[in-house]
C-alpha positions in Angstrom: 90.8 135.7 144.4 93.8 133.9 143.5 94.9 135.4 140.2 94.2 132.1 138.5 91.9 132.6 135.3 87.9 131.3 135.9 87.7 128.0 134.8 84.8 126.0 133.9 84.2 122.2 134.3 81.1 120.1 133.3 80.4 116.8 134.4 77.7 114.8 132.6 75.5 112.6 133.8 74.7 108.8 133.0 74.4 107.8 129.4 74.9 111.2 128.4 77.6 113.1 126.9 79.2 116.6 126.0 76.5 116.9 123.5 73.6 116.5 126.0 71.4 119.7 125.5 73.0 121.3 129.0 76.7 120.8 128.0 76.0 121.8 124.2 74.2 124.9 125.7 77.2 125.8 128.1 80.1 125.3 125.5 78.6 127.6 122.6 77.7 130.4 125.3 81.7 130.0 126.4 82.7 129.6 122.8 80.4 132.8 121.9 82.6 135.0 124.7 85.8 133.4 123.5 86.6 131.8 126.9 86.1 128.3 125.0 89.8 127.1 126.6 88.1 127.9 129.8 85.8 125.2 129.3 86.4 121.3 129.4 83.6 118.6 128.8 84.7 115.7 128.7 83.3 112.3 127.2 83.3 110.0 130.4 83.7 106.5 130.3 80.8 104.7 131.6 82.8 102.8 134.8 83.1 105.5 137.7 86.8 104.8 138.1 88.0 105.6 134.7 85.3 108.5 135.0 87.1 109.9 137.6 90.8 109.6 136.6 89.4 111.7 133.4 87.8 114.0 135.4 91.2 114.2 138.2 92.8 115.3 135.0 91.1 117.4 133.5 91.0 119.4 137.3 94.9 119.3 136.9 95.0 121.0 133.5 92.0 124.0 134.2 93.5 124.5 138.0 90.8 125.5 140.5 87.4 124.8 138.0 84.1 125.3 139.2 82.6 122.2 138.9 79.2 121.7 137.2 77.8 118.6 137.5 74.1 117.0 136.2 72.9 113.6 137.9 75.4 111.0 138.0 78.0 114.0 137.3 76.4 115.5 140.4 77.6 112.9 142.6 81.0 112.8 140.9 81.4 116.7 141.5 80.4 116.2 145.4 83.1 114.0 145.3 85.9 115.9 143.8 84.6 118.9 145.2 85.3 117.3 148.6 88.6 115.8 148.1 90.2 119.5 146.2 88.3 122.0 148.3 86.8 123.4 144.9 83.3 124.7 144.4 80.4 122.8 142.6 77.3 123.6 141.0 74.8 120.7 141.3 71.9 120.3 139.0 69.4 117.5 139.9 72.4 115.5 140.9 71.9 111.7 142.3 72.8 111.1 145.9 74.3 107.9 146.8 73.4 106.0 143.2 75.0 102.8 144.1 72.2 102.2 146.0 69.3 102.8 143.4 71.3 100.9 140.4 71.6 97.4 142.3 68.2 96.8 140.3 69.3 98.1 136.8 72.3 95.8 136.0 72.7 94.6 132.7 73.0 96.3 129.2 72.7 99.8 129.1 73.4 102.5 126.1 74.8 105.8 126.0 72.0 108.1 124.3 74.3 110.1 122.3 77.2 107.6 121.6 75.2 104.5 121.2 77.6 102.9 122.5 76.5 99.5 124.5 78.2 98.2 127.7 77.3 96.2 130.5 76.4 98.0 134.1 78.1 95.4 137.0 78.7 94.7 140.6 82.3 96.4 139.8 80.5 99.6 138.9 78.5 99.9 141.9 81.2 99.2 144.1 83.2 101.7 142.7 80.7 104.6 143.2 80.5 103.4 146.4 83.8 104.0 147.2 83.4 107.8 145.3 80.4 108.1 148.6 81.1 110.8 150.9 79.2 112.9 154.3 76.7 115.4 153.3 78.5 119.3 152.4 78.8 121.3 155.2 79.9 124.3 153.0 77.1 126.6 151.2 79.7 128.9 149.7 81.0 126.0 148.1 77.9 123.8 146.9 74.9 125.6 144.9 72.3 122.4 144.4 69.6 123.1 141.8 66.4 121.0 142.0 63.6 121.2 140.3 60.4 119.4 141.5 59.0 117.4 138.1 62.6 115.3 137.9 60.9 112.3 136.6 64.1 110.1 136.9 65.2 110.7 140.7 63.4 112.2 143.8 64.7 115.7 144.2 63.6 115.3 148.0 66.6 112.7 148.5 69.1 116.0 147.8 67.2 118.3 149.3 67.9 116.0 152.5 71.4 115.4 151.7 72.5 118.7 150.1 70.1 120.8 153.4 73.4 122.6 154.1 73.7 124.1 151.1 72.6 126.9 149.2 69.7 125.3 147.8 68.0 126.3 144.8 64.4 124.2 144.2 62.0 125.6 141.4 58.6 124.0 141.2 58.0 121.9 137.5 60.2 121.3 135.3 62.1 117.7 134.7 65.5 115.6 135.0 67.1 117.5 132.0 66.6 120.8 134.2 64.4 123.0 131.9 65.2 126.8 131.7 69.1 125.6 132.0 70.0 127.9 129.4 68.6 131.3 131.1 70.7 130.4 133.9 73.9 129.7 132.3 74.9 133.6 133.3 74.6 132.8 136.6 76.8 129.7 136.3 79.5 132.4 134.9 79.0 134.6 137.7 79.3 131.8 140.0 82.9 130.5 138.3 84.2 133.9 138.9 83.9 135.7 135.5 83.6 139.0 134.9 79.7 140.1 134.9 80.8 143.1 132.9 82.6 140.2 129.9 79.2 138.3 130.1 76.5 141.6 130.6 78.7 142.6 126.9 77.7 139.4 124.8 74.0 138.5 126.4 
């Protein structure tokens, strides 16, 4: 340990937002232990290099944050977990999406916001520039699949992610069902005190 507090950092996915069912889930069980300043979430811009200067900051302000990161916020959490030596939590995360949305340019909406905006070449190039070689590290990477995702094939992170500690459950979906049942684990794995979470669970 380095004496720094446990910090906490969740990384949406695609069209989503902090009040996507995961991140919604994650910030009452941290308001509910009073660690909510442990916690960020932020609203990320829909083009991956504004994304990622939110999420570069948001790593300088918590310090060392575990980060947590669904789908596209999978791929963004390899990447920063790579480039700061931190430790990420993956859940159904995309590997390698800027060569899977070359066919969905155009118009998209966030779910949540509904805010419209336009998917381009620019995007895709710059989460091409975010790629990086498979984690070598499993005390570093925990990758949770579950086999129903209906949006992405969790076999393409199985492969990628096969030097990890791998978690795949049979069932379930893209939204990762039974996501709140785990979130003690998540705490455990940030470094908080079981004995703080066995108290308010």
């Amino acid at each position: 340990m380095t004496g720094e507090p446990s910090t906490l950092l969740y990384i949406h996915g695609l069209n989503s937002s902090p009040l996507s069912n995961k991140a919604s889930q994650l910030s009452a069980l941290m308001q509910s232990l009073g660690l909510g300043a442990q916690l960020r979430i932020p609203a990320l811009h829909h083009h991956p290099r504004q994304a990622i200067a939110q999420l570069e900051a948001a790593i300088a302000e918590l310090g060392r944050p575990l980060l947590v990161g669904s789908s596209l916020g999978g791929y963004y959490a390899t990447y920063l977990a790579e480039r700061h030596g931190l430790k990420a939590l993956l859940i159904n995360p995309v590997v390698n999406p800027h060569r899977l949305f070359d066919g969905f340019l155009g118009t998209q909406q966030n779910m949540y916001s509904g805010e419209s905006w336009e998917l381009t070449h620019d995007h895709v190039a710059a989460l091409a520039e975010l790629e990086v070689q498979p984690p070598q590290d499993p005390q570093r990477f925990q990758v949770w699949l579950q086999t129903g995702d209906e949006t992405l094939d969790y076999r393409s992170a199985q492969t990628f992610y096969r030097a990890c500690a791998l978690r795949v459950q049979a069932g379930g979906d893209h939204s990762f069902q039974g996501f709140a049942e785990q979130m003690p684990v998540v705490l455990t794995i940030a470094g908080f005190a079981s004995e703080l979470i066995d108290e308010h669970l």
